[in-house]
C-alpha positions in Angstrom: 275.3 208.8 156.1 273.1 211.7 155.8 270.4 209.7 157.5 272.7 208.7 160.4 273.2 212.1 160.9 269.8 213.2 160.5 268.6 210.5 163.1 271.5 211.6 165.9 270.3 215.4 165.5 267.2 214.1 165.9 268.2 212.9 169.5 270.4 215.6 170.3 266.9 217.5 171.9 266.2 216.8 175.6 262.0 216.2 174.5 262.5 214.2 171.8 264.6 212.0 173.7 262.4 212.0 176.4 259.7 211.2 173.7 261.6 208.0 172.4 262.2 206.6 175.7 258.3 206.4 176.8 257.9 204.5 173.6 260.6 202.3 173.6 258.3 199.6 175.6 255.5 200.4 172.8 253.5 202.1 171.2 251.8 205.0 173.0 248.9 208.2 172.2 249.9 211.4 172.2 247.8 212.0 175.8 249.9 209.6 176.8 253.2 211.1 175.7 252.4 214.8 177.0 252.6 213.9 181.0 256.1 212.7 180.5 258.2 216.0 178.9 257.7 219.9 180.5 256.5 221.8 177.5 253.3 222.7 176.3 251.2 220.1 173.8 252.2 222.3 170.7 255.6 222.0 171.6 255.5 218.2 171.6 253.4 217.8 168.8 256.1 220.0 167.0 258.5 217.6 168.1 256.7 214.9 167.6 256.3 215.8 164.0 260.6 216.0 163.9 260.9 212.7 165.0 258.5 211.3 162.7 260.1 213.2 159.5 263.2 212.0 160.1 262.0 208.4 160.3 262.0 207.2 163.6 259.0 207.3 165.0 255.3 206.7 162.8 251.6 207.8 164.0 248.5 206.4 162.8 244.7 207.8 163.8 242.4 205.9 165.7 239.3 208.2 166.2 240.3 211.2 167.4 243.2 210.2 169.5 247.0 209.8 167.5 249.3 206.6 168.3 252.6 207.0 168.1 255.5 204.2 168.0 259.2 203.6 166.9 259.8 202.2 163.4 263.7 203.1 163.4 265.4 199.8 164.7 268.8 201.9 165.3 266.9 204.1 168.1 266.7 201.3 170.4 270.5 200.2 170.3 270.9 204.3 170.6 269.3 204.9 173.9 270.4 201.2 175.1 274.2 202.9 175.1 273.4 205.8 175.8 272.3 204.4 178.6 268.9 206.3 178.9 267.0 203.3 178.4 264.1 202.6 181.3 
């Protein structure tokens, strides 16, 4: 339950949300990410770093560029009735 409600405050912010639906067709670096919300790059890296401590999202390195993609199977079926989806 706690995680439930963990992963729903999680998607309460207008960013992260933002963040979740330019990944749901795949993974995607951080420079690619930044375009798509109106805040600063701290600001979505601070985000970023939510979403991946609550367990939806995981990064890996590759150089000096950061990869981001979803690893929480209940996001997609979230956004999907939400209806926010792409």
């Amino acid at each position: 339950m706690k995680e439930d409600i963990l992963l729903l405050k999680s998607l309460a912010d207008e960013s992260r949300l933002k963040i979740i639906k330019s990944l749901l067709d795949g993974e995607k670096c951080v420079c690619q990410i930044i375009p798509k919300l109106s805040v600063k790059q701290s600001t979505t890296s601070i985000h970023l770093r939510k979403l991946e401590k609550a367990g939806i999202i995981s990064s890996r390195r590759d150089g000096k560029k950061i990869f981001y993609k979803i690893i929480n199977k209940k996001v997609k079926s979230i956004v999907k009735i939400l209806g926010c989806s792409k």
